[in-house]
C-alpha positions as CSV (number, residue, x, y, z in Angstrom):
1,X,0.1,14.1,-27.6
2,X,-1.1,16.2,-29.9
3,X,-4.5,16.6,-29.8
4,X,-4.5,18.3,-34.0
5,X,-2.5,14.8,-35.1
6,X,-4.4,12.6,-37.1
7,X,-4.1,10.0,-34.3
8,X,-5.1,11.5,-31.7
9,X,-8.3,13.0,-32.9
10,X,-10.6,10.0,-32.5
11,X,-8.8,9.1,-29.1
12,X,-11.2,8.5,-26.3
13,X,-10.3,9.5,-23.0
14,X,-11.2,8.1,-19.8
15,X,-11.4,4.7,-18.1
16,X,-12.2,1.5,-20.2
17,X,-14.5,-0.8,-19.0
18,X,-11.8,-3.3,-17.2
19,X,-10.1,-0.7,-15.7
20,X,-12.9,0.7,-13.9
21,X,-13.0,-2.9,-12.7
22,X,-9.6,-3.0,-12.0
23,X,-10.0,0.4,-9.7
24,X,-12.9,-0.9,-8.3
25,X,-11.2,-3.9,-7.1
26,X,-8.2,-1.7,-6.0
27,X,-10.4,-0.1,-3.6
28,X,-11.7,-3.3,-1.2
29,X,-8.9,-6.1,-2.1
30,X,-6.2,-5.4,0.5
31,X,-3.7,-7.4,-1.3
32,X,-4.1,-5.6,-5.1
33,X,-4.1,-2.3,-3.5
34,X,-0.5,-3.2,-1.3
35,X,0.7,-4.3,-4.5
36,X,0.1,-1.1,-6.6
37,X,0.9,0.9,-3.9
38,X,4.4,-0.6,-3.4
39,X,5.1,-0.4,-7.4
40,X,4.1,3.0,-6.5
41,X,6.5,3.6,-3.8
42,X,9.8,1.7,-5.1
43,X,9.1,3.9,-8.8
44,X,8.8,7.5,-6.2
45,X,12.5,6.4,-4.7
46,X,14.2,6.3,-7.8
47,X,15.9,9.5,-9.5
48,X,15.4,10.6,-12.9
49,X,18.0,11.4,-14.8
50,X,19.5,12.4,-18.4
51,X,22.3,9.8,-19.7
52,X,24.4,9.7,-22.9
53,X,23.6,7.0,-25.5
54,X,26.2,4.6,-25.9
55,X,27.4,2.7,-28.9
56,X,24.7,-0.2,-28.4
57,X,22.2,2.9,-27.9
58,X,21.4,2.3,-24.2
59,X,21.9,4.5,-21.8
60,X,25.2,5.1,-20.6
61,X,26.8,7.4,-17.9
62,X,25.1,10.5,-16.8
63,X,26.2,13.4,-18.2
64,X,28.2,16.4,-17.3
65,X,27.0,19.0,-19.1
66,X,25.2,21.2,-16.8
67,X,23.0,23.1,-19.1
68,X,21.7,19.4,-20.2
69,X,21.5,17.9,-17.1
70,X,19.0,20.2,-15.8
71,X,16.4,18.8,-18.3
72,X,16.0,16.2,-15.6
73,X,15.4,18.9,-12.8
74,X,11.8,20.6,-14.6
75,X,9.7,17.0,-15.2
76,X,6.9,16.1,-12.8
77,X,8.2,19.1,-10.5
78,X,10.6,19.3,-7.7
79,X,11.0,17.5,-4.4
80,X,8.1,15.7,-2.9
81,X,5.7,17.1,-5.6
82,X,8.2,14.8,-8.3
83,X,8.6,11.9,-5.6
84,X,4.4,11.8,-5.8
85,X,4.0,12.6,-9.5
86,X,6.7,9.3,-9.6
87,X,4.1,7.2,-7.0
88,X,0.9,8.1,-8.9
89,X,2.5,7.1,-12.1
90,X,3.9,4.0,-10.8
91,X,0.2,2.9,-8.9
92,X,-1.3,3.8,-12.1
93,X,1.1,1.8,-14.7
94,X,0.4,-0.9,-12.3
95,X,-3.8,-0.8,-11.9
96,X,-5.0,0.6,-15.4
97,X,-1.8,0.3,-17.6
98,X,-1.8,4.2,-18.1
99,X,-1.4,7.2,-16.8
100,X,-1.0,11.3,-18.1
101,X,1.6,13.5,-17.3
102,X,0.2,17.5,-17.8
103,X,2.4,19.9,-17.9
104,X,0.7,23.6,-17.9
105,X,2.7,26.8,-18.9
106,X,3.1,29.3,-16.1
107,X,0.7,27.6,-14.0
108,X,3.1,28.1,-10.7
109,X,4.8,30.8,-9.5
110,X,7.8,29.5,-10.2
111,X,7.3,28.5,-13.7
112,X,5.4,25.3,-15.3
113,X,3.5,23.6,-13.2
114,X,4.2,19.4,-13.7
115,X,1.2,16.6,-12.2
116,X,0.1,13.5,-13.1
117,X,-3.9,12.8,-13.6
118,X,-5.8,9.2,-14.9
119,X,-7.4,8.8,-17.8
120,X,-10.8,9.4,-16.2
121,X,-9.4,13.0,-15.1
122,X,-9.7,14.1,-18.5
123,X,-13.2,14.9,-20.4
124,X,-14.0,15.7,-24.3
125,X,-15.6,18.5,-24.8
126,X,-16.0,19.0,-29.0
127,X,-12.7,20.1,-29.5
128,X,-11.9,20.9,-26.1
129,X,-9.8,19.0,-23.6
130,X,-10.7,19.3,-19.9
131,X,-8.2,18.2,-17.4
132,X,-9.3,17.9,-13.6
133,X,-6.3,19.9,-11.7
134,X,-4.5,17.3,-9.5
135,X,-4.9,18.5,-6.1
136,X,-1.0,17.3,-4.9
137,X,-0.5,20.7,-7.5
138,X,-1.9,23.1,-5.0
139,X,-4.7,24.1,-7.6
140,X,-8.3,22.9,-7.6
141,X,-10.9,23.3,-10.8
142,X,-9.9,22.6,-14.2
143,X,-7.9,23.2,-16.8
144,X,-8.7,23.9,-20.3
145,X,-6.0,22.4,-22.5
146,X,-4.2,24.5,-24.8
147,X,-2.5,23.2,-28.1
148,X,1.1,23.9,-28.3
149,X,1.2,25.6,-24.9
150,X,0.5,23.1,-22.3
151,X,2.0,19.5,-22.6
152,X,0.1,16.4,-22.2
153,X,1.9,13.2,-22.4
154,X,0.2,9.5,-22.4
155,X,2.4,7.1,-20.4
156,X,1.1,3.4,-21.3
157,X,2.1,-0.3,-21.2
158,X,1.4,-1.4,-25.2
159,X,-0.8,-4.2,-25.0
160,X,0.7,-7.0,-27.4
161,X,-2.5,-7.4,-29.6
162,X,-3.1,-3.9,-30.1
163,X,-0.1,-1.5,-29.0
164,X,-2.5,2.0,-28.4
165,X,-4.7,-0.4,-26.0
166,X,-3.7,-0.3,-22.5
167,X,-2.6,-3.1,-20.6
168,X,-1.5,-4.4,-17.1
169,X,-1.0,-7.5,-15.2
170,X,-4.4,-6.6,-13.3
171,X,-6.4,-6.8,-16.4
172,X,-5.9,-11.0,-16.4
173,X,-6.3,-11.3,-12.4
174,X,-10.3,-9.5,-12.7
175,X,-11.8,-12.8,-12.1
176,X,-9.2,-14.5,-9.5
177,X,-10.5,-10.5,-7.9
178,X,-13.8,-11.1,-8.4
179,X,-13.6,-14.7,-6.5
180,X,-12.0,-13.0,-4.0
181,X,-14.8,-10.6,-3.6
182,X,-17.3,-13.6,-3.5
183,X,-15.6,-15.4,-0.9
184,X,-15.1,-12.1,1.3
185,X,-19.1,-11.7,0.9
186,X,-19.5,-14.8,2.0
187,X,-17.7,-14.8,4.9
188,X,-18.8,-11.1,6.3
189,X,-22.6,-12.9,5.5
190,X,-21.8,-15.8,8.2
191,X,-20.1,-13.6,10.6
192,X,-22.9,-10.7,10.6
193,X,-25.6,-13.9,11.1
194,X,-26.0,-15.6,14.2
195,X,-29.4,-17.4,13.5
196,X,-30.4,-16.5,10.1
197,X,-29.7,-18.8,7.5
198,X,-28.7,-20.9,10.2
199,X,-31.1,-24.1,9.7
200,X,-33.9,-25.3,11.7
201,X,-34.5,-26.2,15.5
202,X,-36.4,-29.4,16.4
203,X,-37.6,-29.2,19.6
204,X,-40.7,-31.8,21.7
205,X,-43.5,-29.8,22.8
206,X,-43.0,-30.6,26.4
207,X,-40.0,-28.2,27.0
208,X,-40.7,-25.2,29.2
209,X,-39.5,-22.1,27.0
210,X,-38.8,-18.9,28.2
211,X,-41.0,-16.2,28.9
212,X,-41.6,-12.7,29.7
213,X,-43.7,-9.9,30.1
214,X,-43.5,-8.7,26.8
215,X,-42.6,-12.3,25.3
216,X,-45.5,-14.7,24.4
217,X,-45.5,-18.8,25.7
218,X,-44.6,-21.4,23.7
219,X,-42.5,-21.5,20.6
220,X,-43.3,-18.4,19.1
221,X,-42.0,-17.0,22.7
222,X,-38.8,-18.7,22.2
223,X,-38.3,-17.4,18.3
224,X,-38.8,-14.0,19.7
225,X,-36.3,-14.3,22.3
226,X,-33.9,-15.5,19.4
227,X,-34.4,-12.6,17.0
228,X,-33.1,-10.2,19.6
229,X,-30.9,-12.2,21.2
230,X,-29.5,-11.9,17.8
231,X,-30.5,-8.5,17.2
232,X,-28.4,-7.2,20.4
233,X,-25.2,-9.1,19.1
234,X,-25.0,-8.1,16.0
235,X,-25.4,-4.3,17.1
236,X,-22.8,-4.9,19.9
237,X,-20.2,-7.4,19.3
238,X,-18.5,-6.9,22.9
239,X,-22.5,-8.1,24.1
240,X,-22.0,-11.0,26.6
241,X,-25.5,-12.2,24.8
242,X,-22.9,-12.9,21.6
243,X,-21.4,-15.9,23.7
244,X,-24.1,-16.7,26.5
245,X,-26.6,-19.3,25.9
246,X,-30.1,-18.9,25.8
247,X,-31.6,-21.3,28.6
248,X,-34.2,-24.0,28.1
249,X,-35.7,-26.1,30.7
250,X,-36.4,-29.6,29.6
251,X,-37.3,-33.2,31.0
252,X,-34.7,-35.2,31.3
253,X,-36.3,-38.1,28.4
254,X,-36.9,-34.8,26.1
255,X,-33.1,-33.4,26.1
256,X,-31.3,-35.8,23.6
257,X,-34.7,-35.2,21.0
258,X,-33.5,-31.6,20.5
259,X,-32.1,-31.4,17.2
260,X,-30.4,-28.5,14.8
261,X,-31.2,-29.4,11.3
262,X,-28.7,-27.1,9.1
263,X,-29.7,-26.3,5.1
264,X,-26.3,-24.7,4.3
265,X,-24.1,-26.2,1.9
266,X,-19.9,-27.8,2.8
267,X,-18.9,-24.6,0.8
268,X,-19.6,-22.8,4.1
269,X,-16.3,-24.8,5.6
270,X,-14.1,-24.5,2.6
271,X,-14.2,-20.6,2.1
272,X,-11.1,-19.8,3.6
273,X,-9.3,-22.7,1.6
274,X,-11.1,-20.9,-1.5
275,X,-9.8,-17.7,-0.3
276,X,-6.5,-18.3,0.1
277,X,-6.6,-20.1,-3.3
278,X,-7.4,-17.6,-4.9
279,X,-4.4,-15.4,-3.1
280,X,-2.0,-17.7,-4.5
281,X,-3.4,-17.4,-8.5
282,X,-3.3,-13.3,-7.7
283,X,-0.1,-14.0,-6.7
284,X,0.9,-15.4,-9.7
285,X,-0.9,-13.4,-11.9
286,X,0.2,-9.7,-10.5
287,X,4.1,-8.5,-12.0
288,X,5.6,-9.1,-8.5
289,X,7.6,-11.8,-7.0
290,X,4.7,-14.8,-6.1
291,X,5.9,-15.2,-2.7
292,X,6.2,-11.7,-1.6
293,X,2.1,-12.1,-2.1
294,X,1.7,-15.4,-0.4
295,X,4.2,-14.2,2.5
296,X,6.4,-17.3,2.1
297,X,8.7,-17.5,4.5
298,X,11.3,-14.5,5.2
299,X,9.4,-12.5,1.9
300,X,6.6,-11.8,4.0
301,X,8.3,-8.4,4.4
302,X,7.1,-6.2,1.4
303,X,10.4,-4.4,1.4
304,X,12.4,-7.5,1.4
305,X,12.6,-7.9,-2.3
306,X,13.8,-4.5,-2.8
307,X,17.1,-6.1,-1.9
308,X,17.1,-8.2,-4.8
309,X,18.2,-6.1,-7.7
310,X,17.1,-9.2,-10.2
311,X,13.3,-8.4,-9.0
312,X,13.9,-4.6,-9.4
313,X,14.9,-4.9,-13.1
314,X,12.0,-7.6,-13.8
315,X,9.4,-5.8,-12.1
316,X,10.2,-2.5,-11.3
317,X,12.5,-1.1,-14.1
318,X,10.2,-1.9,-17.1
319,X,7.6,1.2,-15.5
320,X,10.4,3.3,-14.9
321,X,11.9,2.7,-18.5
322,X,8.1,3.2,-20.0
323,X,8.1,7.0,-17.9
324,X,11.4,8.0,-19.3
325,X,10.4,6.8,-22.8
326,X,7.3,8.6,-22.1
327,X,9.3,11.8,-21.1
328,X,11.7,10.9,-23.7
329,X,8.9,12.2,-26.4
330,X,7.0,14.5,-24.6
331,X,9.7,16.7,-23.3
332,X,13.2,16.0,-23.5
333,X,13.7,15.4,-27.7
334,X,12.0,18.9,-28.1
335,X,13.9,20.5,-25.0
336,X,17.3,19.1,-26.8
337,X,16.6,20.3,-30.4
338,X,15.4,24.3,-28.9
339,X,18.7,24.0,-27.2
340,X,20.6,23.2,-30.7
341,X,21.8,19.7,-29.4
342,X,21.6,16.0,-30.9
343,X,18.5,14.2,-29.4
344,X,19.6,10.6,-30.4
345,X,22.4,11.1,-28.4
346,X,20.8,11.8,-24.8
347,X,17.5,10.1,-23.1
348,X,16.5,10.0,-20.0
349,X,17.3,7.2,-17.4
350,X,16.5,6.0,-13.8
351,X,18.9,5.5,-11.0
352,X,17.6,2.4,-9.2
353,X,20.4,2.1,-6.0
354,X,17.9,3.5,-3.5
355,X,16.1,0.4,-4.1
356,X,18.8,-1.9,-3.7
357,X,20.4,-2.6,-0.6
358,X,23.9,-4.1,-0.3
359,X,24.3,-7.5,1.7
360,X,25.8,-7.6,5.4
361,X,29.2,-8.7,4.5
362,X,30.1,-8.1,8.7
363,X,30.4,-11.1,9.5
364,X,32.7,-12.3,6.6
365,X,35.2,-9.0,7.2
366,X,35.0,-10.1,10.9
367,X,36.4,-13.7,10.2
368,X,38.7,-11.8,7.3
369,X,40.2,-9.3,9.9
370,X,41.0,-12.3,12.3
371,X,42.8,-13.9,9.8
372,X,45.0,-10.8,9.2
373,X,44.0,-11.0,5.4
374,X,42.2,-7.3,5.4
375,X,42.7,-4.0,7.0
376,X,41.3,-2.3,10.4
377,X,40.2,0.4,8.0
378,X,38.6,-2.5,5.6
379,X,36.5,-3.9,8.3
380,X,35.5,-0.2,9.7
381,X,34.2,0.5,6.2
382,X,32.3,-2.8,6.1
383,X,30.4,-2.6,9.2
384,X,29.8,1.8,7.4
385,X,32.2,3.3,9.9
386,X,34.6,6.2,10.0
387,X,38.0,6.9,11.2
388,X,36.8,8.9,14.1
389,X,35.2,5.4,15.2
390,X,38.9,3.7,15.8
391,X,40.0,3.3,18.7
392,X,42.8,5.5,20.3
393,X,46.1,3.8,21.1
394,X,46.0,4.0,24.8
395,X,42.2,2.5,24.3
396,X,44.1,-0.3,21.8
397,X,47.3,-1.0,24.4
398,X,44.7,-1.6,27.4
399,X,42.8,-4.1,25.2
400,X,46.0,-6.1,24.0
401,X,46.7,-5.7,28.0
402,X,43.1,-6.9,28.7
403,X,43.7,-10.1,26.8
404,X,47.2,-11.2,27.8
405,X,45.5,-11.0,31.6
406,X,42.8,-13.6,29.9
407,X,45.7,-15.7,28.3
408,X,48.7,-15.8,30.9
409,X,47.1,-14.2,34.2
């Protein structure tokens, strides 16, 4: 970005109003937070790289040039500070459709220092730029931008209506959140109350409540012993007076006229079918697999849909493509052109195999082997073997001896 451009001048930094909401519901929904996070998690295992343009202009092989292939070494840092940089752009690409990737000249001992903050880490001041430091950089305070020195580079998903807006999948599911929310609320309400709210108690005159020295008679003696009865098991939820009764005498002919006259509403037993409703339209609604949310069968394993490299390249590779574009503009063009090379003819790229995981295919090479159609060496390198795994041939000679004993003893 540059902040003297025309368009960038009137930009206004910092969170919009539904993405505050969206953070907000990021930090107390369980299921929006696991869902950003492991965006976040499958972008930080992938490896950034710079690849040749082929003739269809999509990136090709990697190249071999040493001198250009270390542009891919100085983004976002080294090591686990680039693996984090990845994971914070990935979580927030996810949550608030956006994220900012400073780069600040000489700002390590080593050389440029590379983190990535959120739009709300980053204050107008006039004509000043404030950045708050990210702390995974080792440096606290601020950071007073400086044109054509420091780098700042906006990584966003283009909303369709108006491209500059930000835009996420979270920005639709606010009010499937929100229900959510409610019905949680609800729920903590009815657990935290044992009595309140809890209706009325008709009871005939003749009973003999329970008393105490500090408790008056009658039925102002009995509401007491309620209240703290109630008191005592809210503070203590291990309190044996959470699950004891309190004990009424009564005549026999007065027992059946005690009655519990409830006010609340049927809503009270449909909240967790509400709940779980609700789940399954966030499911739908967020850019991951639906059943990976819902926990449908086998895919209730977060990581089992990392094995499916058709799920990688719907949900995962658009982020990583929007952070190399991003880097694309921001870094690499400019690196190319100091350097006297082409910049249509390189771009950055992802490499997505530590997400996917190749299928067991054990089992096949087994039945395969028995049929003598592949190799000892096939089937060791199926099952990820070595040569120093095979047997020695006094080991095989004593199991072809083994198994004639078996077949003619």
């Amino acid at each position: 970005m540059s902040i003297n451009g025309v368009g960038w001048k009137t930009w206004r930094f910092g969170d919009q109003a539904w993405q505050l909401e969206a953070w907000r519901m990021y930090d107390i929904i369980g299921e929006l937070r696991k869902f950003a996070n492991t965006i976040g998690a499958q972008v930080s295992k992938c490896r950034l790289y710079v690849a040749e343009i082929d003739a269809n202009g999509e990136p090709g092989k990697e190249v071999e040039d040493p001198e250009i292939a270390a542009l891919a070494q100085g983004p976002l840092g080294k090591g686990p500070k680039k693996d984090e940089a990845l994971r914070l752009l990935g979580t927030n690409l996810s949550v608030a459709g956006e994220a900012y990737i400073v780069a600040e000249a000489d700002g390590d001992k080593s050389g440029d220092l590379w983190y990535v903050v959120s739009g709300s880490e980053i204050q107008q001041a006039g004509s000043r730029l404030i950045i708050t430091r990210a702390a995974m950089a080792g440096l606290g305070g601020e950071l007073e931008f400086r044109e054509d020195v420091d780098l700042l580079i906006r990584c966003w998903t283009p909303h369709p209506r108006r491209t500059m807006w930000a835009d996420s999948s979270v920005r639709a599911a606010i009010p499937v959140l929100r229900k959510i929310e409610t019905t949680m609320k609800r729920s903590f309400a009815e657990l935290d109350s044992r009595l309140t709210g809890a209706g009325a108690l008709i009871l005939p005159q003749n009973i003999d409540f329970p008393r105490g020295d500090s408790i008056p008679e009658g039925i102002d003696g009995l509401a007491q012993v309620f209240m703290e009865t109630a008191a005592r098991s809210i503070e203590d939820r291990a309190s044996s007076e959470a699950m004891v009764p309190i004990i009424i005498t009564a005549p026999p002919d007065s027992v059946d006229k005690i009655k519990h006259l409830t006010f609340w509403s049927d809503i009270s037993d449909k909240i967790q079918e509400m709940e779980d409703a609700s789940i399954r339209r966030l499911a739908v609604n967020l850019d991951i697999p639906p059943e990976i949310l819902m926990g449908v069968g086998d895919s209730s394993h977060w990581n089992a849909w990392a094995a499916d490299e058709a799920n990688i390249k719907i949900f995962v590779e658009p982020i990583l493509q929007r952070i190399a574009e991003a880097l694309d503009h921001g870094y690499l063009d400019a690196a190319l052109e100091f350097m006297g090379k082409d910049p249509d003819k390189y771009t950055y790229a992802f490499d997505i195999s530590p997400l996917t995981v190749p299928p067991d295919r054990t089992a096949d090479a087994l039945q395969m082997h028995g049929a003598n159609v592949i190799s000892d060496e096939a089937l060791r390198t199926t099952g990820d073997f070595g040569d120093e795994d095979k047997p020695s041939g006094e080991e095989t000679v004593r199991r072809i001896l083994s198994q004639a004993i078996v077949t003619k003893p």
